[in-house]
C-alpha positions in Angstrom: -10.8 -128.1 -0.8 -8.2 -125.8 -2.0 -10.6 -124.1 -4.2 -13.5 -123.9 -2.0 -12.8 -120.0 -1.0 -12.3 -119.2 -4.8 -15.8 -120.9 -5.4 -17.5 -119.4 -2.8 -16.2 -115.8 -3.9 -17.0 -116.2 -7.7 -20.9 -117.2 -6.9 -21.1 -114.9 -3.8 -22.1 -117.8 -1.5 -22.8 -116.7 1.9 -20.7 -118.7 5.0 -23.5 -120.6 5.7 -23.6 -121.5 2.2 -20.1 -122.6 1.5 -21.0 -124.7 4.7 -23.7 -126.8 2.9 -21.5 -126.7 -0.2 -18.5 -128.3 1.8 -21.0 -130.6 2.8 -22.4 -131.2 -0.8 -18.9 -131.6 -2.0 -18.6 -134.9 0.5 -20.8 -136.9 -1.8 -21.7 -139.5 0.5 -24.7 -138.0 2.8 -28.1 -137.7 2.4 -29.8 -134.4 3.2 -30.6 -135.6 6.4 -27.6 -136.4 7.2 -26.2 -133.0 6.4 -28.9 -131.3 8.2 -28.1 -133.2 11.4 -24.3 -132.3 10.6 -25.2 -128.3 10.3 -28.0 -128.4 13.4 -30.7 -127.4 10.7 -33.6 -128.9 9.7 -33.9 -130.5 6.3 -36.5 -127.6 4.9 -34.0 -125.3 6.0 -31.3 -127.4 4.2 -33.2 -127.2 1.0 -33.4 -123.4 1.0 -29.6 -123.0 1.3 -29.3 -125.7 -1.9 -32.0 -124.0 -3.8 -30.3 -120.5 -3.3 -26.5 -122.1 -4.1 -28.0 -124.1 -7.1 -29.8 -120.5 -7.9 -26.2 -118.2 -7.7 -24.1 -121.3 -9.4 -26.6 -121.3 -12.6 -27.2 -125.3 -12.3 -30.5 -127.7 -11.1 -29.0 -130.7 -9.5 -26.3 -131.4 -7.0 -24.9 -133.6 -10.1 -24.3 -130.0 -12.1 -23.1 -128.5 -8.8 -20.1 -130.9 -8.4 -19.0 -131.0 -11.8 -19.6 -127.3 -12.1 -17.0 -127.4 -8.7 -14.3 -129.6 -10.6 -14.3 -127.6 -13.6 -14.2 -124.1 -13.1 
């Protein structure tokens, strides 16, 4: 979690973003789950993970979280 701000700042995530990437980063919820969690609804959900995947350069949630651990 340390690096989350630094993250954030390199891709020029929005708030709301590095909300649904904390989220992401958990590993263990579905996007229902993290919908429920942000009071969105899943469509919505899948714009904000379209538009991090977009700004991050990478097409899965796989490529987001080892993008995370490596930079």
């Amino acid at each position: 979690r340390d690096r989350l701000p630094g993250f954030i700042a390199s891709y020029s995530l929005t708030p709301r973003e590095g909300e649904v990437l904390a989220q992401l980063l958990v590993g263990k919820h579905t996007n229902a789950d993290i919908a429920k969690e942000l009071a969105i609804s899943v469509r919505v959900l899948q714009r904000y993970i379209a538009s991090i995947y977009e700004k991050a350069g990478v097409q899965s949630r796989a490529g987001l979280i080892k993008l995370y651990y490596e930079n």
